[in-house]
Every structure is written in C-alpha cells, then in structure tokens.
ZAMARGU-4260 file (C-alpha; in steps of 0.2 Angstrom, whole numbers, plus 5000, padded with zeros to 4 digits):
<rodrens>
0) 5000/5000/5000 | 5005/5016/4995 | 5010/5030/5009 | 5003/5046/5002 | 5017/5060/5006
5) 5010/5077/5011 | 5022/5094/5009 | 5022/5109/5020 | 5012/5123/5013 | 5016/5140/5010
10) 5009/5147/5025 | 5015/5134/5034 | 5032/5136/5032 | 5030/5156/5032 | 5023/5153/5050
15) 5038/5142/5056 | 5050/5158/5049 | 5042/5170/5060 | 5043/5159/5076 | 5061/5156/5072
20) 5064/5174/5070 | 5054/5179/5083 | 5063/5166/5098 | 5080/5173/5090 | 5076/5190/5093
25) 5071/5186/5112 | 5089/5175/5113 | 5097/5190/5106 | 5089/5204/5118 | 5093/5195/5135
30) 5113/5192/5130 | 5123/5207/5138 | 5134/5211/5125 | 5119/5209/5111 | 5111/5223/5101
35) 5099/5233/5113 | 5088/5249/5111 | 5092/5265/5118 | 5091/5265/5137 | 5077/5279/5145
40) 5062/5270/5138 | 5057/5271/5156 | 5068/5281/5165 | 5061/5273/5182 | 5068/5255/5179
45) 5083/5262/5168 | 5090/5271/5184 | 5087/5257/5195 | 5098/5244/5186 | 5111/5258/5184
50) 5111/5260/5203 | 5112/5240/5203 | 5125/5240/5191 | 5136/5254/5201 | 5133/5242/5215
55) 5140/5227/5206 | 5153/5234/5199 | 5160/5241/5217 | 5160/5224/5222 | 5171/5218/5208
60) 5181/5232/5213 | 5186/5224/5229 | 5184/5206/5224 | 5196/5210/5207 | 5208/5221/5220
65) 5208/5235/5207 | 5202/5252/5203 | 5186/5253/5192 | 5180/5270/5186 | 5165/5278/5178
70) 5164/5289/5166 | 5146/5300/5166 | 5142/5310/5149 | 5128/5319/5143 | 5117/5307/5138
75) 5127/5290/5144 | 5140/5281/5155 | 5156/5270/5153 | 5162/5259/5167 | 5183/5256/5164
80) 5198/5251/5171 | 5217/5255/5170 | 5226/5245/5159 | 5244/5243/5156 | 5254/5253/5140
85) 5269/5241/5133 | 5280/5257/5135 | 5282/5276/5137 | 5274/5288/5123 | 5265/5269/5118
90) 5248/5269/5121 | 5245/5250/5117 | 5237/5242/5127 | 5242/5225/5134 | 5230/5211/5136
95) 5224/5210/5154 | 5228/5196/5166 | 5223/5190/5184 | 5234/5200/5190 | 5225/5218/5199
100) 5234/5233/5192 | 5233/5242/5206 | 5248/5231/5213 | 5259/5237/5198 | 5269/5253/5204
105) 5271/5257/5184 | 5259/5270/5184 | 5265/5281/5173 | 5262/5267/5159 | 5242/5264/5163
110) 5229/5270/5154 | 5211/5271/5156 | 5200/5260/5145 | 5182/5254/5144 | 5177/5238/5156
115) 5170/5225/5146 | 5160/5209/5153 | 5149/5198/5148 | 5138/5198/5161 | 5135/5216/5165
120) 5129/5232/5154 | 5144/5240/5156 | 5142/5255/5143 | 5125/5263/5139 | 5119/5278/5131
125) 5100/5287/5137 | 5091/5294/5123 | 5091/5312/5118 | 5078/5316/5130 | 5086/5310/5145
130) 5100/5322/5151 | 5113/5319/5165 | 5122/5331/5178 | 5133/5324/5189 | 5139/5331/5206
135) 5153/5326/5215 | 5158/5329/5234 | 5168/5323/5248 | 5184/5313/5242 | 5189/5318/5226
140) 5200/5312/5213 | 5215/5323/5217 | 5214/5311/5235 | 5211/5297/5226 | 5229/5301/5215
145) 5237/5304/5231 | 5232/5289/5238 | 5237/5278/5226 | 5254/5287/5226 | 5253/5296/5209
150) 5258/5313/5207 | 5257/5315/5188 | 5240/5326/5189 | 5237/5320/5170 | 5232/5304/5177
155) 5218/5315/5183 | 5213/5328/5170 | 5198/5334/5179 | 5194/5348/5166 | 5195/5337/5148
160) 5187/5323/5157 | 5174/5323/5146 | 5182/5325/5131 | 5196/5312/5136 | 5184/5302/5141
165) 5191/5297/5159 | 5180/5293/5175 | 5174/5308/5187 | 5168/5291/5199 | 5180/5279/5207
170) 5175/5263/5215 | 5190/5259/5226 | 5196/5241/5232 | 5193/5246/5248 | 5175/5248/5244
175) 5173/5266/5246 | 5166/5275/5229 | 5167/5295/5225 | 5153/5300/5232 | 5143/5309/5220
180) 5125/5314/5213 | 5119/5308/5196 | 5103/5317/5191 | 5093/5311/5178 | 5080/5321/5167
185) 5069/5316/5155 | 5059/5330/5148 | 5039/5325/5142 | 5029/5334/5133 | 5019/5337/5150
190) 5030/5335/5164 | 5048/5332/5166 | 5052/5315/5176 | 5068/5317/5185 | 5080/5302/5195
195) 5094/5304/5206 | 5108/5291/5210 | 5116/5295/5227 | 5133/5286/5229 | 5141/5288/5248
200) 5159/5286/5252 | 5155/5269/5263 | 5148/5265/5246 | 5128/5264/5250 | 5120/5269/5233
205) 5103/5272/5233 | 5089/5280/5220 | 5078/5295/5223 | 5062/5300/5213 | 5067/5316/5212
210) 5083/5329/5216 | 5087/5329/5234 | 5089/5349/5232 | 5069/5346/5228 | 5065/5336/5244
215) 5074/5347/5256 | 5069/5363/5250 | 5083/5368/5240 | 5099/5373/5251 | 5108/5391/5254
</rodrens>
C-alpha cells in the first residue's frame, strides 16, 4: 500500500520563519553584549539597574583588587579600568591578566580603558531626552591620585574629562566610591520626570524619585 506523502504549505512554512525569527530576537535581547535599544524608555527602571550595576561593579572592585572607574556623559555612561601601556609615549594596550593593576607601581604606563564583561551592561547611552548632571563631593579624585601614590596630575585631567573620556567616579578596592549625585531628566511633553543616584563614600547607593535639592527645600 501506497503512503501518500504530504508537503508543507506555504503558509506553513511562512509561520515556522516568524517563530524562528521571533525566539532569536528574544535570545538576542537577554545576551549582555547583544544589540539593545536606547536606554530611557522608562527612566524609572533604567536608573534602578544603573544603581544596581554601580553596586556590582564596586563589588568587583574589591573582589578584582583593582580600581574601576566611571565615566558619566551627557546622555550616557562608561564603566573602565586601568590597563597597562607596553612602553612610554605607547599607548598600546596590553592584554589583561589575573593580576590587579593596582599592585603594579608602573603607573606612569596605565591608561584608562572601557570595562567589558559579559555579564554586565557596562556601557549605555540614554536617549536624547534624557540628560545627565553629575555632582561630585567629599573625596575627590586629586585624593584618590594621592592615595594611590601618583603625582602625575594628567592621570587626573579633571577639566578634559569629558572630552578624554576618563572617569569623574571611582570605585575603590577598599569599597569606598566617590561620592557623587547623578541626576537624571527626561523631559515629556507634559511633565519632566527626574531620577537621582546618590553614591556615599562607605559605598551605600541608593535612587531617589526626584533631586534631593527638591526634597529638602533647595539649600543656601
């Protein structure tokens, strides 16, 4: 007896393309280091994760023995690290190892560069509608140079930080951070929502729905 062999129709096999596209769209948006939209499609969550992420990545700090900055924009953030130059004037950079760079006392040869992992969203950038200002107070970066014994103030070029793309946050081994105040502002058509991500030395970090400024009353 003859088996009657059916094919797949059209439609059939139209349908089974979208679920495959669909499911590798899903795989694709949970992977950290995958394609992701702009952040500040909801500035509420958006902060809160940055808060966690700050958190984190103080505790690598100290479990990693090493120094990991921050670098706060306009619209976005860059977490990095120090990483070794293979000579004077050479600003190649050496592949990292196990070792914390911190312990190095070549300092004169390390360079900031961006923190990659593949864990953690260690870059983002808000969209246009979300701006940043960041305040800093209480140990500052010249301390944080003289603690760490470097008294090359290029290291800590507080005036082209922007522009030389260095951190304005610290997040020391020893667990302490450079406290600071990260405002966030997303302007609506009706309201403007605001965050702020307050960072203590002792390294507490904690969100608030709106400016402290605007809490307390504003201050003197």
């Amino acid at each position: 007896m003859r088996k009657t062999m059916r094919g797949f129709t059209l439609i059939e096999i139209m349908l089974v393309i979208v679920i495959i596209g669909c499911a590798t769209g899903i795989i694709v948006l949970s992977i950290p280091g995958g394609p992701s939209p702009k952040l500040g499609n909801d500035l509420a969550e958006e902060s809160q994760q940055l808060a966690a992420t700050i958190q984190v990545m103080s505790e690598q700090a100290t479990q990693q023995g090493r120094t990991i900055g921050l670098h706060i924009s306009d619209h976005g953030y860059q977490f990095m690290i120090r990483q070794q130059t293979t000579a004077a004037n050479d600003d190649t950079v050496t592949q990292s190892t196990s070792q914390a760079l911190d312990t190095l006392p070549d300092w004169d040869h390390q360079v900031w560069q961006p923190y990659t992992s593949e864990k953690l969203r260690t870059a983002g950038e808000f969209d246009e509608k979300v701006s940043l200002a960041l305040t800093l107070d209480g140990l500052q970066l010249q301390e944080e140079e003289n603690r760490l014994g470097r008294s090359n103030p290029q290291w800590f070029d507080t005036e082209n930080q922007l522009e030389a793309k260095t951190p304005q946050i610290l997040l020391l081994p020893s667990g302490e951070i450079t406290p600071f105040s990260l405002t966030l502002e997303e302007l609506g058509s009706n309201s403007t929502l605001y965050r702020q991500i307050k960072g203590q030395e002792n390294g507490q970090i904690t969100v608030l729905n709106e400016p402290e400024d605007n809490v307390s009353g504003g201050h003197s």
